[in-house]
Structure formats: C-alpha cells, structure tokens
C-alpha positions as a Markdown table, in Angstrom:
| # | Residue | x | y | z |
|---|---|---|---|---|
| 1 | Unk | -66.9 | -69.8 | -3.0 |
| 2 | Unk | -67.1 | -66.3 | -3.1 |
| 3 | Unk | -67.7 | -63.5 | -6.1 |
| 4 | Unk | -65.6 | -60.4 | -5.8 |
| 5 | Unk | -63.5 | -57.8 | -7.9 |
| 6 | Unk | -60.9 | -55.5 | -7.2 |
| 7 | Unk | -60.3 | -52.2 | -8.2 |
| 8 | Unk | -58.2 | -48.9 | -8.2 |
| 9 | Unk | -58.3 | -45.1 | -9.5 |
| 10 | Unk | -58.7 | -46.6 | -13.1 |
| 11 | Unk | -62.0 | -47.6 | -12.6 |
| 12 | Unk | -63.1 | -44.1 | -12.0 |
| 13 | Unk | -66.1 | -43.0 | -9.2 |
| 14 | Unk | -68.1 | -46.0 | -8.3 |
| 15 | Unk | -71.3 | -46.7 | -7.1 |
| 16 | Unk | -70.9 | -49.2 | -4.0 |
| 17 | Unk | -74.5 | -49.3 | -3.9 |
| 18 | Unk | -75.2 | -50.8 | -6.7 |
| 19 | Unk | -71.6 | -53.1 | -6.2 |
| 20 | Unk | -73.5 | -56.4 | -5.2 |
| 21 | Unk | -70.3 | -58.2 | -4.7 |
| 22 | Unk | -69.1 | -60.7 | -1.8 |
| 23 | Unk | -65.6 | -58.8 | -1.5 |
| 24 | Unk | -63.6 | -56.1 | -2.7 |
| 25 | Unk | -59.7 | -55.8 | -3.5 |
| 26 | Unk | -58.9 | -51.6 | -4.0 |
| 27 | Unk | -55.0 | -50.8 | -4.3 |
| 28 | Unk | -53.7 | -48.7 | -2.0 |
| 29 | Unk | -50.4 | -47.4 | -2.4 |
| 30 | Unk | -48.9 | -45.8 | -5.7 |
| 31 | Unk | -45.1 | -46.7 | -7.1 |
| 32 | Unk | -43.8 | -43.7 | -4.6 |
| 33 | Unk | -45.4 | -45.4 | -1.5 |
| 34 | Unk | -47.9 | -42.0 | -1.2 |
| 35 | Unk | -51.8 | -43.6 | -1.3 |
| 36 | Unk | -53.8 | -44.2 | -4.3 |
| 37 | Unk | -55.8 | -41.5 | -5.3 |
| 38 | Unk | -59.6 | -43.5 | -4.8 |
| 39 | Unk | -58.6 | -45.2 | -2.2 |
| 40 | Unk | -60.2 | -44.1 | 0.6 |
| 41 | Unk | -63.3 | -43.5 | -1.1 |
| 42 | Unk | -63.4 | -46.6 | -2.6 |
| 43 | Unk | -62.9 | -48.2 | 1.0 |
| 44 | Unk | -65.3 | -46.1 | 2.9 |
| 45 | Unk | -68.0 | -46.9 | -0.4 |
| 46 | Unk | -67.1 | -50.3 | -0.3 |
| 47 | Unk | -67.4 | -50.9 | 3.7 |
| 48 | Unk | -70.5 | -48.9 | 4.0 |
| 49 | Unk | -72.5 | -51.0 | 1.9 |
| 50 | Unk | -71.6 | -54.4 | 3.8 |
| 51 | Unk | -69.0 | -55.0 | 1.3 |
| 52 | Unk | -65.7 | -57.2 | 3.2 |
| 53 | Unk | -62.3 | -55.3 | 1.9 |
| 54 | Unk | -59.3 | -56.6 | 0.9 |
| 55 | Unk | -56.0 | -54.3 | -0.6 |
| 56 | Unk | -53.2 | -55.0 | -3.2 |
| 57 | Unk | -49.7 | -53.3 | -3.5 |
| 58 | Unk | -48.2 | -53.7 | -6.9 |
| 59 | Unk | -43.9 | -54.8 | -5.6 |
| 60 | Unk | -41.4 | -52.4 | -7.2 |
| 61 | Unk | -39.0 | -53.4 | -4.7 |
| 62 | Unk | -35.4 | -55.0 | -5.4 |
| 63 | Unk | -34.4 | -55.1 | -2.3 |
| 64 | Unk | -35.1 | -55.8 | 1.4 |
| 65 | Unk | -35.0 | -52.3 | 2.9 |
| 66 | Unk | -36.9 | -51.0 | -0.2 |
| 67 | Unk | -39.6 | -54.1 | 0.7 |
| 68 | Unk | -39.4 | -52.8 | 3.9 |
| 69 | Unk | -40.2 | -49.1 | 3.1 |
| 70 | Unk | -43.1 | -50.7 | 0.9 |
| 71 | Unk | -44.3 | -52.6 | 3.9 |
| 72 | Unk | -44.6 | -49.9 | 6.1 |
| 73 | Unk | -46.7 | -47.4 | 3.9 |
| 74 | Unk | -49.3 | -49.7 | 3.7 |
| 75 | Unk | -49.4 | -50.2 | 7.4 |
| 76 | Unk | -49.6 | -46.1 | 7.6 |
| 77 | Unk | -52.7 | -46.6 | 5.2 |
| 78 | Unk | -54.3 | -49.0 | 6.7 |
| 79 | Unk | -54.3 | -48.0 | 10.7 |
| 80 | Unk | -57.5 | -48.1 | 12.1 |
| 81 | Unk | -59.2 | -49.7 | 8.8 |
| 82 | Unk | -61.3 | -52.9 | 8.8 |
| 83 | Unk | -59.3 | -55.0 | 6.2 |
| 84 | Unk | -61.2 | -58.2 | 6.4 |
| 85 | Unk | -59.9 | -60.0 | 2.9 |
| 86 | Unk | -55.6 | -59.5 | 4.0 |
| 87 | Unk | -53.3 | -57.3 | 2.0 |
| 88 | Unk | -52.2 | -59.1 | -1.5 |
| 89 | Unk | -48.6 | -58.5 | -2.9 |
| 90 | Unk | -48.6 | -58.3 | -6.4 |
| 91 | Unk | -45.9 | -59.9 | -7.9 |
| 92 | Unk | -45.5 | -59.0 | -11.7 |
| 93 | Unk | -43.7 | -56.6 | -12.5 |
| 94 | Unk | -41.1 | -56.5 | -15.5 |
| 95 | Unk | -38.5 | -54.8 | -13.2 |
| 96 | Unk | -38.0 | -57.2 | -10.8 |
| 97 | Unk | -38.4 | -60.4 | -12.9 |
| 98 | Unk | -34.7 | -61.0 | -13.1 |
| 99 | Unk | -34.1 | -61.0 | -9.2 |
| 100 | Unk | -33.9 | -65.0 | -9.3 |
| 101 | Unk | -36.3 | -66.9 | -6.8 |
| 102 | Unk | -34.1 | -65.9 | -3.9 |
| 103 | Unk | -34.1 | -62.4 | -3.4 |
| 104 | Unk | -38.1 | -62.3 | -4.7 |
| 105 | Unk | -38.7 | -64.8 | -1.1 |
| 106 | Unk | -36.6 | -62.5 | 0.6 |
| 107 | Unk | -38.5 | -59.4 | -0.5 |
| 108 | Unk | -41.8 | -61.2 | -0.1 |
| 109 | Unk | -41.3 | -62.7 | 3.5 |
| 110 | Unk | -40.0 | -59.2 | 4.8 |
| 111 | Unk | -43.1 | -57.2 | 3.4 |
| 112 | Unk | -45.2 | -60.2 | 4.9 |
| 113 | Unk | -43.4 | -60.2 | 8.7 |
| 114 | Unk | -44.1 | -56.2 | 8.6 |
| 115 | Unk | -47.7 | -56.6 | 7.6 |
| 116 | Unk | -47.8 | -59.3 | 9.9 |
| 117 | Unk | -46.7 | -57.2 | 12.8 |
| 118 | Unk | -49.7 | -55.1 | 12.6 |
| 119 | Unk | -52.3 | -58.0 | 12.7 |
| 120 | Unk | -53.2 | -57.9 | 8.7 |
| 121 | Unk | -53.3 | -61.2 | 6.6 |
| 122 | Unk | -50.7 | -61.8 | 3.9 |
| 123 | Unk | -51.4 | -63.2 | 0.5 |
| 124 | Unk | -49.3 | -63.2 | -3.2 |
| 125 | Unk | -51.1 | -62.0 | -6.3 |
| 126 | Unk | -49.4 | -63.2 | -9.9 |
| 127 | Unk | -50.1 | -65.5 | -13.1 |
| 128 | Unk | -49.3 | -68.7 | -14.1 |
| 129 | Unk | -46.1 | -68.2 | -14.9 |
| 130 | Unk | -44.5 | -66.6 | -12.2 |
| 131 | Unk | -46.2 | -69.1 | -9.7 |
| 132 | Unk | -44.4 | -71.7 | -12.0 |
| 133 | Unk | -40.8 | -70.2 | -12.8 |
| 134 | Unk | -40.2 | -66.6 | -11.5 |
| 135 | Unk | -41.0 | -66.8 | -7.8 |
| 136 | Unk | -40.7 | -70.0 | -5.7 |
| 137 | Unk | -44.7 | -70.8 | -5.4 |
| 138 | Unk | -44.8 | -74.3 | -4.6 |
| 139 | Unk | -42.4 | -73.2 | -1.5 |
| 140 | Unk | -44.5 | -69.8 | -0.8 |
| 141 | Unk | -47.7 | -71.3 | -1.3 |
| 142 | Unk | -46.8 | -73.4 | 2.2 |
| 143 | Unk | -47.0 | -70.0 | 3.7 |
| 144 | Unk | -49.2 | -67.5 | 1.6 |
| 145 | Unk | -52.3 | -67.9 | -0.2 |
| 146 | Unk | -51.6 | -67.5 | -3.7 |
| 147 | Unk | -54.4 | -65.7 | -6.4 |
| 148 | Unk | -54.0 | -66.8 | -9.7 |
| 149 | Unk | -54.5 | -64.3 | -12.8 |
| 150 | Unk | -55.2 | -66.4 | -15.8 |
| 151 | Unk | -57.7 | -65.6 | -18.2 |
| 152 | Unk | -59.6 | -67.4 | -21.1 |
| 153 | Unk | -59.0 | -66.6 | -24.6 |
| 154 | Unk | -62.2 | -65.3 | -25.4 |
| 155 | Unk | -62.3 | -63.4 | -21.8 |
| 156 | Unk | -66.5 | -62.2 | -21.6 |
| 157 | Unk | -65.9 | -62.2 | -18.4 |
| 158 | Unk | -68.3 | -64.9 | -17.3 |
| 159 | Unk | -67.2 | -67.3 | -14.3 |
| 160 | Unk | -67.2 | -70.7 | -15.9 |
| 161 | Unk | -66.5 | -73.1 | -12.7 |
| 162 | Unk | -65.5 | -75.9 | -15.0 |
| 163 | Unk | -62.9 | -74.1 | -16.8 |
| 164 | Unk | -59.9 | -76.4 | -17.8 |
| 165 | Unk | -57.4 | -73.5 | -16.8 |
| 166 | Unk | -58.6 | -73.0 | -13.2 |
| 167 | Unk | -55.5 | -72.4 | -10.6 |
| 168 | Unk | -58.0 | -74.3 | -7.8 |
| 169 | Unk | -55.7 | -76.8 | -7.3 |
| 170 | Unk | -52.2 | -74.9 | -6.0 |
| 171 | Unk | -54.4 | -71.5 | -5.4 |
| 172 | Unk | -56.5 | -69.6 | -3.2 |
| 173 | Unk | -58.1 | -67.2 | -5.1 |
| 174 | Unk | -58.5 | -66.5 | -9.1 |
| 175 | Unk | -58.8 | -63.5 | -11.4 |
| 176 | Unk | -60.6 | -65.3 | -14.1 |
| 177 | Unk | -61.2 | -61.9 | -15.9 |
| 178 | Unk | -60.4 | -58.8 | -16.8 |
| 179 | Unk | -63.4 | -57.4 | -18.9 |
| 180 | Unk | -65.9 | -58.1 | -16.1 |
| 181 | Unk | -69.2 | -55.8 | -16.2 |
| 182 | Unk | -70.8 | -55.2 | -12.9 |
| 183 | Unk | -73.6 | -52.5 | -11.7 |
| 184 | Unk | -72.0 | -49.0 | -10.6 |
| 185 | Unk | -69.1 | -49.7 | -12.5 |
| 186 | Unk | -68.6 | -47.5 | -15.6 |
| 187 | Unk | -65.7 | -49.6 | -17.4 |
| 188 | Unk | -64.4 | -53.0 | -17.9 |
| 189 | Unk | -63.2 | -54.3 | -14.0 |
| 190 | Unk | -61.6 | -57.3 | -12.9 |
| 191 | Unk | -63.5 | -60.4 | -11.7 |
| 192 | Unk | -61.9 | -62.6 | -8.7 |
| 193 | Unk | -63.3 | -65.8 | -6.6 |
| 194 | Unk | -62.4 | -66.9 | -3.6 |
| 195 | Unk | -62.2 | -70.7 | -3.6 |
| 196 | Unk | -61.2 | -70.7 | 0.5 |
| 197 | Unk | -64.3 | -68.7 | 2.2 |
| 198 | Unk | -61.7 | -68.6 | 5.0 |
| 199 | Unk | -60.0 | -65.4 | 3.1 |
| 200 | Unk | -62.7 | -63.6 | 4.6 |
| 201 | Unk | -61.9 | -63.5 | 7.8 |
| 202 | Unk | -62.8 | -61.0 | 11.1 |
| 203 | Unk | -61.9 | -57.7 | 11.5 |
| 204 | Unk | -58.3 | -58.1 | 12.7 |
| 205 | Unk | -57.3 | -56.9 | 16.2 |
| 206 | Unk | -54.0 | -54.6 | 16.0 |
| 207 | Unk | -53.2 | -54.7 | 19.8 |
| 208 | Unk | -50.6 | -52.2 | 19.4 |
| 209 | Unk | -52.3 | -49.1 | 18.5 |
| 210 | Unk | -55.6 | -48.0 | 20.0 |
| 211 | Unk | -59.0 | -47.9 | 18.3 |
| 212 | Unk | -60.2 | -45.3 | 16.4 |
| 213 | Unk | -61.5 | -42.1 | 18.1 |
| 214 | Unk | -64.1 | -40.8 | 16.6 |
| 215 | Unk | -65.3 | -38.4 | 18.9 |
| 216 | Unk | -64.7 | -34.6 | 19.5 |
| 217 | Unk | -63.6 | -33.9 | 22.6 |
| 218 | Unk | -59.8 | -32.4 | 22.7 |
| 219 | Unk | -59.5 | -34.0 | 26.2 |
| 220 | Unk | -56.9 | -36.9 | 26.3 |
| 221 | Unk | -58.3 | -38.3 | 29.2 |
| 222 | Unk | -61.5 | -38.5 | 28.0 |
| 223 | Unk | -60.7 | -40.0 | 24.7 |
| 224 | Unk | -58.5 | -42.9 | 26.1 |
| 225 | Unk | -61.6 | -43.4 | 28.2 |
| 226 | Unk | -64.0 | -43.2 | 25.1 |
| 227 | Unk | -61.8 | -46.4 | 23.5 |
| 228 | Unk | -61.6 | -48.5 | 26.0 |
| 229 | Unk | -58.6 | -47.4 | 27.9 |
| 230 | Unk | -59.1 | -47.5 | 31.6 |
| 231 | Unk | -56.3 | -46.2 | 33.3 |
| 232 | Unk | -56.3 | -42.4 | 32.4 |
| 233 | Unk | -53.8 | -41.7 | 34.9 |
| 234 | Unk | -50.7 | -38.9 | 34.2 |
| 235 | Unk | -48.1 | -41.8 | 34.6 |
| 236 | Unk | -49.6 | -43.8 | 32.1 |
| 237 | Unk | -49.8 | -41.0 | 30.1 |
| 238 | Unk | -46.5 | -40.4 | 30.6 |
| 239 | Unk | -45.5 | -43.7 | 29.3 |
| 240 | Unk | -48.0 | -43.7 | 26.2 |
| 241 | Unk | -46.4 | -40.1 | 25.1 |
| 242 | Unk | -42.6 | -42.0 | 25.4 |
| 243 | Unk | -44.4 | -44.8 | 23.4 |
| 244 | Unk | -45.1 | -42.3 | 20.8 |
| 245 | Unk | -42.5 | -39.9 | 20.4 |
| 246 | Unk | -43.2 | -37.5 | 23.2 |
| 247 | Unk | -39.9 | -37.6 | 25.6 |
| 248 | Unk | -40.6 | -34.8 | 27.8 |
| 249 | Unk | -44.5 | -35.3 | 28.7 |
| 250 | Unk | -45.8 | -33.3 | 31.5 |
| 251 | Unk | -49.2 | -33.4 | 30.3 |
| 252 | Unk | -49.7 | -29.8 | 28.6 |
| 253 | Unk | -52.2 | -28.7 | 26.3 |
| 254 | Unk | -50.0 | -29.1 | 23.3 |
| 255 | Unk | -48.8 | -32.4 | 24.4 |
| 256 | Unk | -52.2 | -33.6 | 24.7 |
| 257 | Unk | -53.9 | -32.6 | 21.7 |
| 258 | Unk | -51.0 | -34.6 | 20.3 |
| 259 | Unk | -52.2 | -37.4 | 21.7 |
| 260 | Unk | -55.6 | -36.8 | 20.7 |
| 261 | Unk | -54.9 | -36.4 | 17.3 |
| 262 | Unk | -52.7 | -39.7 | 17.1 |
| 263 | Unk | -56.0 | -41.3 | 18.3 |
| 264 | Unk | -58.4 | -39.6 | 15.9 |
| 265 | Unk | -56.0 | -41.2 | 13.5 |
| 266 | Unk | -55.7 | -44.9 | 15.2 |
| 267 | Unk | -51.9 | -44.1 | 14.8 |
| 268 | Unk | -51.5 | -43.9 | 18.7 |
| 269 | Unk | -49.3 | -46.3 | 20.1 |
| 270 | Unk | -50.2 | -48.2 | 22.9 |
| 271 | Unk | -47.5 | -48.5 | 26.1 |
C-alpha cells in the first residue's frame, strides 16, 4: 500500500520538503475550466522533492459536450507534465445528482476517452453512496479504478488498516480522512491510500505532442533537434506547422518562433 494526500489552493503554500508522502493528488482545474490557482506550484513542489503526482477535477458537467469541454482543459493543463498517479474524476456534486446512472456513464466515459487520448490514466473519485446508488460503480468499476471517501466518526485522522468501513474490497484507493496533520502543511488535509501500488505507474508517453523544450535557442531546427526529432527538414516542417495550425508555412521567422513556442510549451503537435 501506499500513503498519500491530496490537496488544492485551500491548503494554502506548502512545504514539499517537509511533505514525506508516497503520492500526491492537487486539483487542477476550477468550475470555469481556467487552472487552479496553486496548481502549478503545488506540482512543481510536489515533483521536485521525488513526490509521484496524481490530479482531480471536481464534474460540473450535465452533459456530454460540457464533459467534453471539461476533458479538454485538463489535457491543456497537463501537456508536457509527469502525471504518474492518473487524473481522478470527482463525482459528487449536488448539481448533477439527479442525472440518473445513464447520463453520469455517458459523461464519465467521454471525459475518460479524452483523457485517454492523451496517454493519462483515468480513475472515479466519490463516497459510499454514490458508488452504491447515484452512479453505476459495480459496472464502472470494470473499467475505472474507483477511490472511496468514507470517513470514521471520530475522524483523528489516523490510518486504521483494520477499519470495518474500508472500501478495499470494490475500490482502488481510499480517503479515510479529512483532518489529516502532515509536516509543511499548515491546516487540516486529506489522507488517501493506495491499496493497488499499480496506481503509480511510469511517466506516461503522449506520442502526439513533442517533449518539452527547455532550452533557449529561438531556432526551430535546432529545438526539434534538442527533443529528439531527427528530421529537421523544411518539408517536415511544413507538415508539423499544418499539424498545428499554420496553413501557409514557408518557414519565416514568425512562423518559426511559433513553433518554438508551441514546443517550450509541449503543446506542439507532432505530424
């Protein structure tokens, strides 16, 4: 099994140092689809002190195309990121309760094909009693990994591993509090384990975009070269700047540093 927590803006600046924790789960997108606020300093705290990172979106959507729109924000996010523990959808809220079993598979399964497009993992996030009567779990749970909120009465947020109300059996993962205390964490935080090590996978391989460039030359030739890319020529070129919205490529300045900047970003596409 593994320890972890997960986090978002509410739990202030934290000290990833002092974080001794197997895994990490940080929100990343708000209601509006824009990033959360500490996300990316959560994930860059997080990553540079050995600590594997998972995200959560908290599901507004009521529909397919607004699961869709969802979907693809957090793929804008996450380009280029190591996201070794998949990207949880959390399934609770009061607005979309009412959907019926149906429509909440329908949202789920297109969020999850989008994220799955991009080479992320895909679980569900929700309690007891949404696994057992709002969404379809025994069905989903074929396909996703669920993680279980359910917490003791008298939550002191100590892991008991003989607890009585342990999801283990029909789940993945477990929030078994919510008044957790952990080093370099100001306030109360959640508390999660893992019971499938497996959750923590490899650093999954996007084959669609490029790496990362990180360095600082404003040549696209030389950056394609820099992450991997080994034909540099002007008709691939041509082809990558079609891939990527650039109809009329003839390789100017302009053009390039377009391309450059795409890269810098891991948002280029590959052709």
């Amino acid at each position: 099994m593994k320890y972890g927590i997960d986090v978002a803006q509410w739990q202030g600046n934290i000290d990833w140092s002092k974080v001794k924790k197997d895994f990490a789960i940080l929100k990343v997108t708000k209601k509006d689809n824009t990033i959360e606020p500490k996300f990316l300093v959560n994930y860059k705290g997080a990553t540079a002190n050995g600590i594997p990172v998972g995200v959560y979106r908290y599901v507004y959507a009521k529909n397919t195309t607004q699961a869709k729109v969802e979907a693809d924000a957090i793929v804008k996010v996450l380009l280029g990121l190591q996201i070794t523990c998949g990207v949880w959808l959390d399934m609770e809220d009061s607005s979309i309760k009412s959907l019926g079993k149906n429509n909440l598979t329908n949202i789920i399964n297109v969020m999850a094909n989008t994220l799955k497009a991009s080479g992320l993992k895909v679980g569900i996030y929700c309690n007891r009693d949404w696994f057992l009567n709002v969404l379809d779990g025994s069905r989903l749970a074929k396909t996703y990994p669920f993680w279980i909120a359910r917490y003791p009465l008298r939550d002191t947020g100590a892991f008991n591993p003989n607890s009585t109300i342990s999801p283990k059996a029909y789940a993945k993962a477990w929030q078994y509090s919510q008044k957790g205390k952990v080093n370099g964490i100001k306030d109360d935080v959640d508390m999660d384990v893992l019971f499938d090590d497996a959750l923590i996978g490899a650093v999954p391989v996007n084959d669609a975009y490029y790496p990362k460039y990180t360095g600082n030359s404003t040549s696209i030739v030389s950056a394609l070269a820099a992450v991997g890319e080994k034909d540099t020529s002007k008709a691939h070129r041509t082809k990558l700047a079609k891939a990527n919205g650039i109809t009329n490529y003839t390789g100017t300045a302009v053009q390039n540093i377009e391309l450059v900047n795409k890269l810098k970003k891991g948002q280029l596409k590959r052709a």
